[in-house]
C-alpha positions in Angstrom: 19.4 -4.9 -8.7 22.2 -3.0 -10.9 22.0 -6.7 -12.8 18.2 -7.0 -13.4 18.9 -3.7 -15.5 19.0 -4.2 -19.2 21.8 -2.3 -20.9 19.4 -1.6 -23.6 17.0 -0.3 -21.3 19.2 1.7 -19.2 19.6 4.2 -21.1 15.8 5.2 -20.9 15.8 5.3 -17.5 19.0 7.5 -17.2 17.3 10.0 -20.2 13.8 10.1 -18.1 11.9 13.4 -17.8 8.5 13.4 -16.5 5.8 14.6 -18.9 6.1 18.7 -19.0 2.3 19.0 -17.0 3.5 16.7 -14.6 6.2 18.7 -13.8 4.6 21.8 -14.2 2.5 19.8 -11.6 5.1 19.2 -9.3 6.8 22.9 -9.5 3.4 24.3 -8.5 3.3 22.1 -5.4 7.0 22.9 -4.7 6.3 26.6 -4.8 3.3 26.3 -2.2 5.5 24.0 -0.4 7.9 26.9 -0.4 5.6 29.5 0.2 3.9 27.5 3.3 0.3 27.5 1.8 -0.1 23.8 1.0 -3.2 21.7 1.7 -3.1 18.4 3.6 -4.0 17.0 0.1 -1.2 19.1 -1.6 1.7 18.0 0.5 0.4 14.6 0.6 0.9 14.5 -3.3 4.0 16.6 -3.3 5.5 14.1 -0.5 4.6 11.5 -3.3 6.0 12.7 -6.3 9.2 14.0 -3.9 9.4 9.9 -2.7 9.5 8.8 -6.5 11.9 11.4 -7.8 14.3 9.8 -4.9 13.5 6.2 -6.5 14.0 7.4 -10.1 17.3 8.7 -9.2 18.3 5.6 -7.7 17.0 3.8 -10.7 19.0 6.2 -13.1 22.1 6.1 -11.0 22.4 2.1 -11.2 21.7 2.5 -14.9 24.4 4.3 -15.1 26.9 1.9 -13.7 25.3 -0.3 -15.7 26.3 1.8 -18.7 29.7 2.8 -18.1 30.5 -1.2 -17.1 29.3 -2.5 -20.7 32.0 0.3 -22.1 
């Protein structure tokens, strides 16, 4: 996979940030999570958004390989 990245498109992925409501989102959920006062629908969409933060890091950490190998 660290070849299928473009160069010119990994440094996107390594400078993503989710949009700040979707954050604001995901720290609300993390707080409840915290606090143990989650709904079945609330951790289900927390669990999501915690499962794709794990694949964007993977995604940001090959692009930067990728990055410091075209150096």
């Amino acid at each position: 996979m660290l070849h299928t990245l473009l160069l010119d498109k990994a440094a996107d992925v390594v400078a993503f940030r989710p949009d700040p409501a979707l954050q604001e989102r995901i720290d609300e959920l993390a707080s409840r999570c915290t606090e143990g006062v989650q709904s079945d629908s609330e951790r289900s969409e927390y669990e999501g958004y915690v499962r794709a933060n794990k694949f964007i890091a993977v995604l940001q950490r090959q692009a930067r390989k990728r990055q410091s190998l075209s150096y």
